[in-house]
C-alpha positions as a Markdown table, in Angstrom:
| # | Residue | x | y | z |
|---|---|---|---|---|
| 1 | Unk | -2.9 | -1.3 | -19.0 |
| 2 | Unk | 0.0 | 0.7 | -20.3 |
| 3 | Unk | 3.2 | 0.1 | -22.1 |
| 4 | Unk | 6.8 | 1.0 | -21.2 |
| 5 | Unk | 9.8 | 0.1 | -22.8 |
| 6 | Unk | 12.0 | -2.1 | -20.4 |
| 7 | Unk | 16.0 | -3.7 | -20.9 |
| 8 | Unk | 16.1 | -7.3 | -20.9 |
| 9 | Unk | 18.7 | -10.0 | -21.5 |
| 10 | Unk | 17.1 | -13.1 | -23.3 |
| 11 | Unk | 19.2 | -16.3 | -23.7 |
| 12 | Unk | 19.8 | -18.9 | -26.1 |
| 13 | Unk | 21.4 | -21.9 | -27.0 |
| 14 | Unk | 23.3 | -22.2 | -30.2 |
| 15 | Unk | 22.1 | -25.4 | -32.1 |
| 16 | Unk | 24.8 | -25.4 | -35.2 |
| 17 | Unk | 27.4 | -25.3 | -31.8 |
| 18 | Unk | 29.5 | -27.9 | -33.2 |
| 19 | Unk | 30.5 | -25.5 | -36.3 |
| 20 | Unk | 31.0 | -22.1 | -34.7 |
| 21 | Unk | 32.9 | -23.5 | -31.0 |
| 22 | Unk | 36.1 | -23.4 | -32.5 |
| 23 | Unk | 35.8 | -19.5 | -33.6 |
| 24 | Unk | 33.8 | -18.5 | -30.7 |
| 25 | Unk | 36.8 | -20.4 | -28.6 |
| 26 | Unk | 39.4 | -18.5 | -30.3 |
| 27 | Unk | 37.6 | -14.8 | -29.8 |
| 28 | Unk | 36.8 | -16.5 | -25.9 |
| 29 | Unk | 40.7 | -16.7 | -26.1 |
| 30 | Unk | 41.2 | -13.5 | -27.7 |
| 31 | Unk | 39.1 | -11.5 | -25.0 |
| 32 | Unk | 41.4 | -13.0 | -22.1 |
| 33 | Unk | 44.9 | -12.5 | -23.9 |
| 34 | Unk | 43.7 | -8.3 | -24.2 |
| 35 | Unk | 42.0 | -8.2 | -20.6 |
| 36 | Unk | 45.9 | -9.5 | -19.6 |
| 37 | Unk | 47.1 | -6.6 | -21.9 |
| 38 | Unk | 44.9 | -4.0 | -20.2 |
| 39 | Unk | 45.9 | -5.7 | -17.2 |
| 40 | Unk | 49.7 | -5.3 | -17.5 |
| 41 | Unk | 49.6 | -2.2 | -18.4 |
| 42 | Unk | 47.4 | -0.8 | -15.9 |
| 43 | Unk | 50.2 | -2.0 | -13.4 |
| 44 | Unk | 53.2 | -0.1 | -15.6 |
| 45 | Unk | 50.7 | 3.3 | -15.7 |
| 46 | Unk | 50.3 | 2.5 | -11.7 |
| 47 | Unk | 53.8 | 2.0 | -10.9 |
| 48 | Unk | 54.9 | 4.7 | -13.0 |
| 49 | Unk | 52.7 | 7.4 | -11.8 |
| 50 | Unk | 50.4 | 6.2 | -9.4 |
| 51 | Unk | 47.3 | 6.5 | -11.3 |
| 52 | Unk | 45.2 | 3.8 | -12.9 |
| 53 | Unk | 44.0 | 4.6 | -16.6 |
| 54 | Unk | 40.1 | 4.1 | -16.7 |
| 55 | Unk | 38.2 | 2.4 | -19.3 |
| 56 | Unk | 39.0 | 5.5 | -22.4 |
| 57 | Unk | 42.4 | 5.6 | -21.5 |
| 58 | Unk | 43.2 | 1.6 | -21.8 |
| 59 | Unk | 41.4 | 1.9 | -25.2 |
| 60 | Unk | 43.2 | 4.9 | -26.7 |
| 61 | Unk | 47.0 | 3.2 | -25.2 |
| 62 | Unk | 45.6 | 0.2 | -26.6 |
| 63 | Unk | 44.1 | 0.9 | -29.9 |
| 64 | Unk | 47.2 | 0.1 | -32.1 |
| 65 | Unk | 48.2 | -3.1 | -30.1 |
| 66 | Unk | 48.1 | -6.3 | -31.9 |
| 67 | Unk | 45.7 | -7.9 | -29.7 |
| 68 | Unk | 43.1 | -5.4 | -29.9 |
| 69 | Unk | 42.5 | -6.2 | -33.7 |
| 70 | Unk | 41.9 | -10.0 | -32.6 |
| 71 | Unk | 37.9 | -8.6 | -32.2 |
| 72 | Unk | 35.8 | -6.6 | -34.0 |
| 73 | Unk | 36.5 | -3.0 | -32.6 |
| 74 | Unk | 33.5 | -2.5 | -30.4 |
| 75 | Unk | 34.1 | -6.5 | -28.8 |
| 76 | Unk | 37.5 | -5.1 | -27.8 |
| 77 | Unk | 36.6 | -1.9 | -26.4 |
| 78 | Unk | 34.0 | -3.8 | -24.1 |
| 79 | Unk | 36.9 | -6.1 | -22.9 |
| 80 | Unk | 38.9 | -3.5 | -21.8 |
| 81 | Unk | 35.7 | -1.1 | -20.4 |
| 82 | Unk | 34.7 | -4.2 | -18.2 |
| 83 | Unk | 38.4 | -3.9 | -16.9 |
| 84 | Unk | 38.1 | -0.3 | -16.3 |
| 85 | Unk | 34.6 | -1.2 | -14.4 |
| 86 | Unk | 36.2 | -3.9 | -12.1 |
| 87 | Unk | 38.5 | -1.9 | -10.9 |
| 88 | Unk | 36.6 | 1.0 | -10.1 |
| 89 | Unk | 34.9 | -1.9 | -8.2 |
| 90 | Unk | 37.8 | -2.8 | -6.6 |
| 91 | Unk | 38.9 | 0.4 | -5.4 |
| 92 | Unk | 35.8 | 1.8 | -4.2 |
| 93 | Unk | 35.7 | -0.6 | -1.9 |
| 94 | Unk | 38.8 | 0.5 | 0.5 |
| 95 | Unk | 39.1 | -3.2 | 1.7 |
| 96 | Unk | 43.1 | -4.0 | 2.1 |
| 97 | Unk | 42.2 | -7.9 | 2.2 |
| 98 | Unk | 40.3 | -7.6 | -1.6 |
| 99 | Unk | 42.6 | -8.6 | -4.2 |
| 100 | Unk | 42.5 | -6.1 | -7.6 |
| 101 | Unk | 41.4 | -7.7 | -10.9 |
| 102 | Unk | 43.8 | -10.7 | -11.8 |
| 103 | Unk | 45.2 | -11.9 | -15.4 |
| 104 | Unk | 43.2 | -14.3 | -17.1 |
| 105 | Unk | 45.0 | -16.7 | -17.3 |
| 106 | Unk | 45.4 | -21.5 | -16.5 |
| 107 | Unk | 49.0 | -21.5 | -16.2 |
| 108 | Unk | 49.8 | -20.8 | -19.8 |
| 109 | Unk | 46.6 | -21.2 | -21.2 |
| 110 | Unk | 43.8 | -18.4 | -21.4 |
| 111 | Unk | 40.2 | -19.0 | -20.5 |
| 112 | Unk | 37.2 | -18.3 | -22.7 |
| 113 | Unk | 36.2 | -15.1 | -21.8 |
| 114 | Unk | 32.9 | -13.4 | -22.4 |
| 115 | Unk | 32.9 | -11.6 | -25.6 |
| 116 | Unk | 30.3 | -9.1 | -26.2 |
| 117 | Unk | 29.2 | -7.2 | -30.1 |
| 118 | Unk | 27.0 | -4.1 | -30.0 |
| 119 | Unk | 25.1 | -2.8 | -33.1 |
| 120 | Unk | 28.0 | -2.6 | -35.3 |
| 121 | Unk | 29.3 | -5.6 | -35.0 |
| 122 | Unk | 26.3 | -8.0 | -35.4 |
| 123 | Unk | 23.1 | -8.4 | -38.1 |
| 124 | Unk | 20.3 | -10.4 | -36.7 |
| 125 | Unk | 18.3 | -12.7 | -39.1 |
| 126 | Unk | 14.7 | -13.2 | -37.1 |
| 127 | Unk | 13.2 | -15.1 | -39.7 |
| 128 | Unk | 15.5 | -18.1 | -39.7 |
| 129 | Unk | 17.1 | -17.3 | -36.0 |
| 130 | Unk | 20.4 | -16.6 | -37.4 |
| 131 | Unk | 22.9 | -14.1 | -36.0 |
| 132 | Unk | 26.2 | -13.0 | -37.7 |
| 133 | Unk | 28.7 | -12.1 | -35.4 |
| 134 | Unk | 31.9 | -10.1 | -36.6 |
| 135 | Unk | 35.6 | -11.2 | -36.4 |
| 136 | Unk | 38.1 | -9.6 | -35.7 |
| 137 | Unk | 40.7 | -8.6 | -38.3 |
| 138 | Unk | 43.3 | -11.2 | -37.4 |
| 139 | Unk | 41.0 | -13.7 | -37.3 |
| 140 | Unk | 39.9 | -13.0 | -41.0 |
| 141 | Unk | 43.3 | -13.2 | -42.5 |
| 142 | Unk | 43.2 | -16.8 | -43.5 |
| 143 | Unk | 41.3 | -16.2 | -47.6 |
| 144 | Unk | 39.3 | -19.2 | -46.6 |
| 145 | Unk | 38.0 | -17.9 | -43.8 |
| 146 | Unk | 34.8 | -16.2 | -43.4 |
| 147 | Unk | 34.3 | -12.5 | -42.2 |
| 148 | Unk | 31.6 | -13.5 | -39.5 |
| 149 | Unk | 30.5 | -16.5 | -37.2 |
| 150 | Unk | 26.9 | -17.3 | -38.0 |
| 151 | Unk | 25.3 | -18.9 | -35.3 |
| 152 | Unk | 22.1 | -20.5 | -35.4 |
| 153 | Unk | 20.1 | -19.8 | -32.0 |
| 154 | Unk | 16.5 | -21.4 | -29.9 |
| 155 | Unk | 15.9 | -18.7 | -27.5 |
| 156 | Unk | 15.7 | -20.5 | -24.0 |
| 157 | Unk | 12.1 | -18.8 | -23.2 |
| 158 | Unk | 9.3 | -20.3 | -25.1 |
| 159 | Unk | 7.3 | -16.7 | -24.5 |
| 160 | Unk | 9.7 | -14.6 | -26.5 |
| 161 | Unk | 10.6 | -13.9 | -29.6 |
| 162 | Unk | 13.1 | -11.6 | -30.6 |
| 163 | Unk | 10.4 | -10.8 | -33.3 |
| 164 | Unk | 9.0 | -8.6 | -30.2 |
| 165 | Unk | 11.4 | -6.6 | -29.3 |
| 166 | Unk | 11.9 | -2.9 | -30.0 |
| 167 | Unk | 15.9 | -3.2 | -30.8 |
| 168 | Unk | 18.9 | -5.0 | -29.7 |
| 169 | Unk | 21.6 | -3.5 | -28.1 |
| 170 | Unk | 24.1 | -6.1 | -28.0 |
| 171 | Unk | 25.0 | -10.1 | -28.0 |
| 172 | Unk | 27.5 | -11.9 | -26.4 |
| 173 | Unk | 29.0 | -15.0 | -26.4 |
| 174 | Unk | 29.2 | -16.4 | -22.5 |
| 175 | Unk | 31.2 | -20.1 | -22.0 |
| 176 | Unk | 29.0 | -21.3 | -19.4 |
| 177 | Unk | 31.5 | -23.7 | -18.4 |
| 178 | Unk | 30.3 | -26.4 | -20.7 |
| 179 | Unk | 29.3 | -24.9 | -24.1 |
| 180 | Unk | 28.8 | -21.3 | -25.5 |
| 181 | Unk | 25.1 | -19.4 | -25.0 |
| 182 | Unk | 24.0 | -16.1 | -26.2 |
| 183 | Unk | 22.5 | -13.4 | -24.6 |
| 184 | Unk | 20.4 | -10.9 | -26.5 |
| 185 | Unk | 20.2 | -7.5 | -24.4 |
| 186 | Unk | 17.1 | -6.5 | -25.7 |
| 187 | Unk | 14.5 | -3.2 | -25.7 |
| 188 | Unk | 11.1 | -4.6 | -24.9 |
| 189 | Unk | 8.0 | -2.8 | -24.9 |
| 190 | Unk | 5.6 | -4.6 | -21.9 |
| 191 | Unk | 2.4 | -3.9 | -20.1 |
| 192 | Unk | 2.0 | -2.1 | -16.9 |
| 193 | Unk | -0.8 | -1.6 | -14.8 |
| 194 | Unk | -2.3 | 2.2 | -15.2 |
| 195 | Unk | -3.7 | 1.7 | -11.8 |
| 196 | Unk | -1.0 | -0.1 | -8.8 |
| 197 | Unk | -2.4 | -1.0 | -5.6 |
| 198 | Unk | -2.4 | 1.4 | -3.1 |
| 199 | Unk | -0.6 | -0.6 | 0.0 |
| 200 | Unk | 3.7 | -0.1 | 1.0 |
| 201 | Unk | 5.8 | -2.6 | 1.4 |
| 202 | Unk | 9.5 | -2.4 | 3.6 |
| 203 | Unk | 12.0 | -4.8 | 2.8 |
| 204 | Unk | 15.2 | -5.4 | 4.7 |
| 205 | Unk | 18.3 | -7.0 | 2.6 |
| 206 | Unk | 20.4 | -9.3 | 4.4 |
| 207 | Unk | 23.3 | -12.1 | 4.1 |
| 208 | Unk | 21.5 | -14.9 | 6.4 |
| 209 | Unk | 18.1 | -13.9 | 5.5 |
| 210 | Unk | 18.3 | -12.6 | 2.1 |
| 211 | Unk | 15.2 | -10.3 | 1.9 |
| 212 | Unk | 12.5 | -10.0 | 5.0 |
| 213 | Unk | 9.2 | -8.1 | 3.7 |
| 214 | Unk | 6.2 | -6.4 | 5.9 |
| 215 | Unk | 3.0 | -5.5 | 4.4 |
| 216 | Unk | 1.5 | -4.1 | 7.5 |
| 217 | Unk | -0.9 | -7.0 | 8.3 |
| 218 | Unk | 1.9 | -10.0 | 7.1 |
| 219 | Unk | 5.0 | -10.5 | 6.8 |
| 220 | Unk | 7.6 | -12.4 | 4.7 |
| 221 | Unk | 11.2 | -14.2 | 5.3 |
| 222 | Unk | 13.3 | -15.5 | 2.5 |
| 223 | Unk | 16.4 | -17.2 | 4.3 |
| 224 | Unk | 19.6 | -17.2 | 2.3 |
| 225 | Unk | 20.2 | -20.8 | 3.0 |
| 226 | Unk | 21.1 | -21.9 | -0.8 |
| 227 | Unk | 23.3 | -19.0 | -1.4 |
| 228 | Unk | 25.4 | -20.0 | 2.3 |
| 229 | Unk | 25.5 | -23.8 | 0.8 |
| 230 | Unk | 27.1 | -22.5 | -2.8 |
| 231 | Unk | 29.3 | -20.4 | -1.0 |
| 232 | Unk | 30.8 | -22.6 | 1.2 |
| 233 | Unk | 30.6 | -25.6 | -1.6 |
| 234 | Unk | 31.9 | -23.9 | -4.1 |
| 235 | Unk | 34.9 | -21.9 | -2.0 |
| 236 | Unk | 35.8 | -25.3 | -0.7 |
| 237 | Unk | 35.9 | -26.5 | -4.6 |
| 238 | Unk | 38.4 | -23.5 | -5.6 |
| 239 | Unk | 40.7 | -23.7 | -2.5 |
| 240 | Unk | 41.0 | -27.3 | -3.2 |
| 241 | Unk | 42.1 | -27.1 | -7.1 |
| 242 | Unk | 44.1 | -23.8 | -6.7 |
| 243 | Unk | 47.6 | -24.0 | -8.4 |
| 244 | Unk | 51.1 | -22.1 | -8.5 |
| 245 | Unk | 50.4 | -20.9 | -12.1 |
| 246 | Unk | 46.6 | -19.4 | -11.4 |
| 247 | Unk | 43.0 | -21.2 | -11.1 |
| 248 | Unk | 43.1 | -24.8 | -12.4 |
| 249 | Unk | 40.3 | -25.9 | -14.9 |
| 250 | Unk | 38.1 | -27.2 | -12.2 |
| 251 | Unk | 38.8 | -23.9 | -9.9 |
| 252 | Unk | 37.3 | -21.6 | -12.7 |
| 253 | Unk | 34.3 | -24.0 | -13.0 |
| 254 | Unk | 33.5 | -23.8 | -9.5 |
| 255 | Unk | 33.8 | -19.9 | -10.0 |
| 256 | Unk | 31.5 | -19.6 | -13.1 |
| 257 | Unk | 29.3 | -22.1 | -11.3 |
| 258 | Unk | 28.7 | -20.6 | -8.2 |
| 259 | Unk | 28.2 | -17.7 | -10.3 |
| 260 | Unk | 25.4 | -19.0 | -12.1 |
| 261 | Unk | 23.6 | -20.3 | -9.3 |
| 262 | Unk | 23.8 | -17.4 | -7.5 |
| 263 | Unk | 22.3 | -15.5 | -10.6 |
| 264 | Unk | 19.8 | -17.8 | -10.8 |
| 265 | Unk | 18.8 | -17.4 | -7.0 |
| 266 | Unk | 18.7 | -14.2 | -6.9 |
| 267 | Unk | 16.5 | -14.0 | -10.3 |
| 268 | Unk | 14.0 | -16.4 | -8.5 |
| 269 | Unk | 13.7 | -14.8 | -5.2 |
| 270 | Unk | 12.9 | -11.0 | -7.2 |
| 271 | Unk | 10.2 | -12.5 | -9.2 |
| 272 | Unk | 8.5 | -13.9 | -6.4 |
| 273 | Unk | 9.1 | -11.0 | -4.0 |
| 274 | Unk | 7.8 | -8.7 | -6.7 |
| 275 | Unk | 4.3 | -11.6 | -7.5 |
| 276 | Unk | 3.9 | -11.6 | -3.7 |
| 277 | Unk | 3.7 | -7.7 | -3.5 |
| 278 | Unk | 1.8 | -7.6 | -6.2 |
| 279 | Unk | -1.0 | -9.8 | -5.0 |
| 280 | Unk | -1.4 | -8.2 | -1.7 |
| 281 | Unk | -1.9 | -4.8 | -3.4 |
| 282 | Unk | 1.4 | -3.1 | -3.0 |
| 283 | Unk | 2.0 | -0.2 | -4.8 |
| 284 | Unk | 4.9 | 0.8 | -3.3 |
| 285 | Unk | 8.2 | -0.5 | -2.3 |
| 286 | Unk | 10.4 | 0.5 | 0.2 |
| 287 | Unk | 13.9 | -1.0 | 0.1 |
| 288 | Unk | 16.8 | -0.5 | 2.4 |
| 289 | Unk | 19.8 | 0.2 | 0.4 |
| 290 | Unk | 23.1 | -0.7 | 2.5 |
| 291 | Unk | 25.7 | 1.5 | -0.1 |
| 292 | Unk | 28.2 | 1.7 | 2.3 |
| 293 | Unk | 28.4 | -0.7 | 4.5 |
| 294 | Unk | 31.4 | -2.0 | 3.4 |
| 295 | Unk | 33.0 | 1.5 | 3.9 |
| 296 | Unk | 31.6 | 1.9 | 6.9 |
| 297 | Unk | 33.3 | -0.5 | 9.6 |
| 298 | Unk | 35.6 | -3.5 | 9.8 |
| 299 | Unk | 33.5 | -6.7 | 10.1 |
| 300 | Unk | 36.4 | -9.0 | 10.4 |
| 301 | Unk | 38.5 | -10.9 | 7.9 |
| 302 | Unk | 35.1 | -13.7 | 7.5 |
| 303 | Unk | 32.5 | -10.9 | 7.9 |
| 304 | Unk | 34.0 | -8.8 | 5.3 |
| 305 | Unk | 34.3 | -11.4 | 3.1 |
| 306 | Unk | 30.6 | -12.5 | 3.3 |
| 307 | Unk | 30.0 | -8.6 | 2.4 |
| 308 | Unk | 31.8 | -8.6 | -0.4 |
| 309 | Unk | 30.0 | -11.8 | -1.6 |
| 310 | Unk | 26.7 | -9.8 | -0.9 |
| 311 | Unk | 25.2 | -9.2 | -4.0 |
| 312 | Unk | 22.9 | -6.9 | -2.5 |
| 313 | Unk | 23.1 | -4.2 | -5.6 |
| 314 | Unk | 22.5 | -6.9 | -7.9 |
| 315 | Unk | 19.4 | -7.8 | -6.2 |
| 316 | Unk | 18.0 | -4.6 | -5.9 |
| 317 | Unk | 18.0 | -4.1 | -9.7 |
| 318 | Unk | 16.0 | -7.4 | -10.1 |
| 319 | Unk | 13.5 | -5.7 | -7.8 |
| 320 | Unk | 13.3 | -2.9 | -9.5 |
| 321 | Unk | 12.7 | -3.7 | -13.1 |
| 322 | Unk | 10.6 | -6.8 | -12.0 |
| 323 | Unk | 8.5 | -4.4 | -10.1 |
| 324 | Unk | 8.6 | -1.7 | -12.9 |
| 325 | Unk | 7.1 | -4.0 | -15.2 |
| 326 | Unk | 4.1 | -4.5 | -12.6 |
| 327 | Unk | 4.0 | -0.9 | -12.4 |
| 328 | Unk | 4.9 | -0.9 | -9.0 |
| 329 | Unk | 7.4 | 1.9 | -7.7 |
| 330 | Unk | 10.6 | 1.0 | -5.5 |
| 331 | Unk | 12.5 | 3.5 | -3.7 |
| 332 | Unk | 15.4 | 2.7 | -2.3 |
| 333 | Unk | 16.0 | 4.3 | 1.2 |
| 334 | Unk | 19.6 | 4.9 | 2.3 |
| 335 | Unk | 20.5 | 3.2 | 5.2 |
| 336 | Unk | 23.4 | 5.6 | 6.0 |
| 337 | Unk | 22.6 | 7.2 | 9.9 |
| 338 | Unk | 19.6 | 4.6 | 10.2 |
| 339 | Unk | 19.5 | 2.3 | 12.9 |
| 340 | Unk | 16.1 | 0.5 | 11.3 |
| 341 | Unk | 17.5 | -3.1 | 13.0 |
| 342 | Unk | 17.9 | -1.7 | 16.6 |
| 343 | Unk | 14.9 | 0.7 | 16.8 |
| 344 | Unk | 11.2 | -0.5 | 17.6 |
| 345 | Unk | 8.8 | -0.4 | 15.4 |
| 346 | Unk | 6.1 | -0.1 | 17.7 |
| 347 | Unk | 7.6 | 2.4 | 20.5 |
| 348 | Unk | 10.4 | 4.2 | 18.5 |
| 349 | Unk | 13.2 | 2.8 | 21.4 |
| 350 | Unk | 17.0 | 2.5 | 20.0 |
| 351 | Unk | 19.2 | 0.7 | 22.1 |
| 352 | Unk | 21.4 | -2.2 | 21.2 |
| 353 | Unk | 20.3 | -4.6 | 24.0 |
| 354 | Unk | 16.7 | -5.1 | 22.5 |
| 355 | Unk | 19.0 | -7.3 | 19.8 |
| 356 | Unk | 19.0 | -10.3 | 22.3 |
| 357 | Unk | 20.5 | -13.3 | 19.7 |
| 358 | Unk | 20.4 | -13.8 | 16.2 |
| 359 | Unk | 17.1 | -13.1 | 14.7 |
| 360 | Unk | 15.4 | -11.8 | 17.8 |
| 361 | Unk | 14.1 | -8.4 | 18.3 |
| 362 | Unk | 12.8 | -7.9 | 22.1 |
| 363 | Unk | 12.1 | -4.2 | 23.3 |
| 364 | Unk | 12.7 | -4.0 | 26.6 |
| 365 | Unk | 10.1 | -0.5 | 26.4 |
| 366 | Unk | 7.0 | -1.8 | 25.2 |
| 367 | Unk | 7.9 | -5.4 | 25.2 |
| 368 | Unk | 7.3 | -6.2 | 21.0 |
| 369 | Unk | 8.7 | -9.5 | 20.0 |
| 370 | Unk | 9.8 | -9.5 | 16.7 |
| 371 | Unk | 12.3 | -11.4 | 13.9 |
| 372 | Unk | 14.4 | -8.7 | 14.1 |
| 373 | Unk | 14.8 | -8.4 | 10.3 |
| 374 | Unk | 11.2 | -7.7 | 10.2 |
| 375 | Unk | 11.3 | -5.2 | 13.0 |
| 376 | Unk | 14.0 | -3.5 | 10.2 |
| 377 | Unk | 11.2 | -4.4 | 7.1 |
| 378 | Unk | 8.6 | -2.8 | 9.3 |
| 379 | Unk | 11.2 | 0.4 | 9.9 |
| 380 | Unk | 11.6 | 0.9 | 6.2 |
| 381 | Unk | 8.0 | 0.8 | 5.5 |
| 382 | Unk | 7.1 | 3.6 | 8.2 |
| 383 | Unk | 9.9 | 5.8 | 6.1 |
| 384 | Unk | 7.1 | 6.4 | 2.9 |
| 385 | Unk | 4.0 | 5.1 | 4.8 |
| 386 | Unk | 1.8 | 7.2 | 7.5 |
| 387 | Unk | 0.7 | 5.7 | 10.7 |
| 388 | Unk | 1.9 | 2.1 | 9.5 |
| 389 | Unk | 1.1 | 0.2 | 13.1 |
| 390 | Unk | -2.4 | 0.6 | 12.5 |
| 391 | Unk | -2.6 | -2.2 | 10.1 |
| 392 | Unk | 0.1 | -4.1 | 11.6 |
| 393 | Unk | -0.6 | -6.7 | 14.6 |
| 394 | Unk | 2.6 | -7.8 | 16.2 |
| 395 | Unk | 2.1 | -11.2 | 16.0 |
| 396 | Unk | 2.6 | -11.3 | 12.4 |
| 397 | Unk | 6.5 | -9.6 | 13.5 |
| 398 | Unk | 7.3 | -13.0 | 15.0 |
| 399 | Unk | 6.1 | -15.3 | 13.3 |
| 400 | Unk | 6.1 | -14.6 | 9.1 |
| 401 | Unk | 5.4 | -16.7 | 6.2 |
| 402 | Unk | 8.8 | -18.6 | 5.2 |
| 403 | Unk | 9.6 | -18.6 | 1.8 |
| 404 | Unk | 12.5 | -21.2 | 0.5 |
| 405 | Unk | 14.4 | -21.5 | -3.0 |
| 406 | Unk | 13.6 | -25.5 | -4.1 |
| 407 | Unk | 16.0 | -26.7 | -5.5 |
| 408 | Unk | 14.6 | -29.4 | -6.8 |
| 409 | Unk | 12.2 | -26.7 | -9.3 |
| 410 | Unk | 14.7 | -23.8 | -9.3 |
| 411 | Unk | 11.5 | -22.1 | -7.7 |
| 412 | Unk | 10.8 | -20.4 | -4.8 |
| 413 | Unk | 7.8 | -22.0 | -2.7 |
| 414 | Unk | 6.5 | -21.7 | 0.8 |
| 415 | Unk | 8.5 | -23.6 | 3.5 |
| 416 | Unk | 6.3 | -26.6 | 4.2 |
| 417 | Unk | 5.9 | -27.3 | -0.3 |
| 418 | Unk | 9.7 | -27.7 | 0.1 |
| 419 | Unk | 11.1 | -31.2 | 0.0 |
| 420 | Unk | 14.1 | -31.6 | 2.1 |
């Protein structure tokens, strides 16, 4: 075994919440009111000029504004840097139907936003699981105030300690809708394997099956069924409660909800993608990485709006460090120019008829049956492995192991454990 030093987040709920919700309210507040700030005046720079300021820009306009002394220094310039990030988001996309980042903002109320402290504005007591978190200037002016929020925390994992970890980078505070959490992003130092097994897996990323995975001799389907339930649940819930002024209370809880569940998913379906590799020797990941789909065609107004729900990067990078910590290597293989879903596997034909229906992969050349996102699994994994249909028998194409999130346990289990 070896050791490597990895970036996790590491939650916790605040047990003296009763005593620190007001403050942590009012710099939730605080965060929205200079997002809007940022906002605003991201539109004057635009109109004026045509140019939108990024993240170092907003903060140096911004500096000097009232609002940006409501948090410690660092908490403000994260506010505005997350601006800056979501709407380089935005505007990479080239999608005219996605809406830029909005205001903050329940008619004439502002929502708790996240508000994040890095290494300056935070001191970590490990022996009594205390944090002190900074305020802001303004919110220090009362004399009977305090300088700092201390919150007491119990870490939401019973095997970790922050005792364990080489450093934290920052905390936040995140209003999950109900009550406050924090997150710890931590430097970890875990074991890896000196020694990964020697086997290559391909895995093809989808919206109706979220991940399909060929080992050579099996093969693996994760269906996206939740995620399509949340979606269309959730939507419903925010269409419903939308109003004149902005998102109603019960519309940003179905957001942050979905949200959640979604993070959740996508956290359970990584760790047993990467525990399944691992116990059928993989060394060696092979993971199609759709970058530009989004970019590359018009899907429709519903098919682009399922891709920009895809969360496809976000999985990814739960595949990779869950697989890092197992020592196993992932490389992600750019699907621009491939055609991995309409060629065979077996024969090497392309040709857009063997795609006879949904989920079915029929070559009309050599007559391979396939689930076509396994035909595109077993694509990925010829692009690092040689001579892969050597180990593979076809059947295995047709007919994999079904793997469904419970949602009864949270957990991902095969098909026929799952209760219905």
């Amino acid at each position: 075994m070896s050791n490597q030093v990895v970036t996790r987040t590491l939650k916790a709920s605040i047990r003296n919440h009763s005593q620190v919700c007001d403050d942590l309210d009012s710099h939730g507040f605080a965060a929205s009111k200079l997002w809007n700030v940022g906002r605003w005046t991201i539109s004057r720079v635009w109109d004026a000029i045509g140019h939108i300021p990024d993240a170092d820009e907003l903060c140096s306009y911004l500096k000097t504004h009232e609002r940006y002394a409501d948090l410690h220094s660092q908490s403000s310039q994260r506010v505005l840097q997350e601006l800056g990030e979501a709407f380089v988001s935005w505007y990479e996309q080239d999608d005219p139907d996605a809406n830029p980042p909005g205001y903050r903002k329940h008619g004439e109320e502002h929502p708790r936003s996240t508000v994040t402290w890095k290494n300056q504005g935070f001191k970590l007591d490990t022996q009594y699981n205390r944090v002190r978190l900074s305020k802001g200037t303004n919110m220090k002016e009362s004399r009977y105030a305090a300088d700092y929020i201390l919150c007491e925390y119990t870490l939401q994992t019973d095997d970790q300690t922050l005792d364990a970890v080489e450093s934290i980078q920052t905390v936040r505070a995140v209003w999950t809708g109900e009550e406050w959490e924090l997150h710890f992003v931590c430097k970890m130092r875990v074991e890896t394997p000196e020694t990964p097994g020697e086997k290559t897996a391909g895995v093809d990323l989808g919206i109706c099956n979220t991940a399909a995975i060929s080992v050579g001799d099996e093969t693996l389907l994760y269906p996206g069924n939740a995620l399509k339930e949340d979606a269309h649940y959730f939507r419903q819930q925010e269409y419903d409660t939308e109003g004149e002024n902005g998102p109603s209370d019960h519309a940003e809880w179905a957001r942050q909800k979905k949200s959640r569940r979604q993070e959740h998913f996508l956290h359970a379906l990584s760790k047993d993608l990467v525990q399944q590799c691992a116990d059928r020797d993989v060394g060696t990941i092979a993971v199609g990485h759709p970058k530009n789909i989004r970019a590359d065609e018009d899907w429709g107004r519903h098919g682009n709006k399922r891709l920009h729900d895809w969360a496809f990067e976000t999985l990814l990078s739960h595949i990779e460090y869950k697989a890092e910590e197992r020592g196993i290597d992932v490389e992600r293989v750019d699907e621009a120019g491939l055609k991995t879903s309409k060629t065979c596997c077996e024969c090497g034909t392309e040709a857009d008829s063997n795609r006879v229906e949904r989920g079915l992969y029929v070559c009309e050349n050599c007559e391979l049956v396939a689930n076509s996102d396994l035909n595109a699994a077993e694509n990925m994994r010829a692009m690092v492995t040689p001579n892969p249909s050597q180990d593979r028998s076809n059947g295995c194409l047709a007919q994999p192991s079904v793997r469904l999130f419970d949602k009864s346990t949270g957990r991902i289990t095969p098909q026929e454990q799952v209760v219905s």
